[in-house]
C-alpha positions in Angstrom: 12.6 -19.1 -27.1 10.9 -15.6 -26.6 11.3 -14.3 -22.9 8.5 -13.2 -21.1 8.7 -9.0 -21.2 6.5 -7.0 -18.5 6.4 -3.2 -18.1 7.8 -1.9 -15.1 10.8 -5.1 -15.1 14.4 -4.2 -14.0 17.2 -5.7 -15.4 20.8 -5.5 -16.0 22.7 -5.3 -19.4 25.7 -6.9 -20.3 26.9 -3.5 -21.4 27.8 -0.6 -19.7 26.2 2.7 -20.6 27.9 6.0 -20.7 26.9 6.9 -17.7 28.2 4.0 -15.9 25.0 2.6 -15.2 24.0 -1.7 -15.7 20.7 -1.7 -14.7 17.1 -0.5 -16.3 13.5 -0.6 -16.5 11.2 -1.4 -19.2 9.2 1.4 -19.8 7.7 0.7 -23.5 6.4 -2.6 -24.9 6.0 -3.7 -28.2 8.3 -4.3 -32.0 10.8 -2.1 -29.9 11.5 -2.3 -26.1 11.9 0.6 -24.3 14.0 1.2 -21.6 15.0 3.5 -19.1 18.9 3.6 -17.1 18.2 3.7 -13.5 21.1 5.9 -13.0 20.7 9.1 -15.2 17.4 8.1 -16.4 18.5 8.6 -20.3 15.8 6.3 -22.4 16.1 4.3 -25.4 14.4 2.1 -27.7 16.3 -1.1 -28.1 15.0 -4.2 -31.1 13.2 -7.0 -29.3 16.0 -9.0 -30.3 18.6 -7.2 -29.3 17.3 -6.4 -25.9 16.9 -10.2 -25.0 21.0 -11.0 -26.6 21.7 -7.9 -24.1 20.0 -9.0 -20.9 22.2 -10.4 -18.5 19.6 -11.0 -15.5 16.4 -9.9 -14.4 16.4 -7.9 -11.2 12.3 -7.6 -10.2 9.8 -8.7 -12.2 6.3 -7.0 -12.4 2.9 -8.8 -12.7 
């Protein structure tokens, strides 16, 4: 099932990044989601697939 991806949506990773930081926002749409750590603001392109295996819940969702 393909989840339902808006621009501007926060969510937390099951992962850990470097920084210490779960949660992101989606700042790029498309092949390759983009997405932006909420704590050092470090971006990164993530495969559409892999970002939805990595997504542990939605914080906020945009319209």
């Amino acid at each position: 099932m393909v989840q339902e991806i808006n621009l501007g949506d926060m969510v937390r990773l099951k992962k850990v990044h470097p920084c210490g930081g779960y949660d992101w926002q989606v700042v790029r749409l498309g092949a390759d989601i983009g997405i932006k750590c909420l704590k050092c603001g470090r971006r990164v392109l993530l495969e559409r697939s892999v970002f939805e295996r990595r997504v542990k819940e939605y914080l906020s969702r945009s319209d």
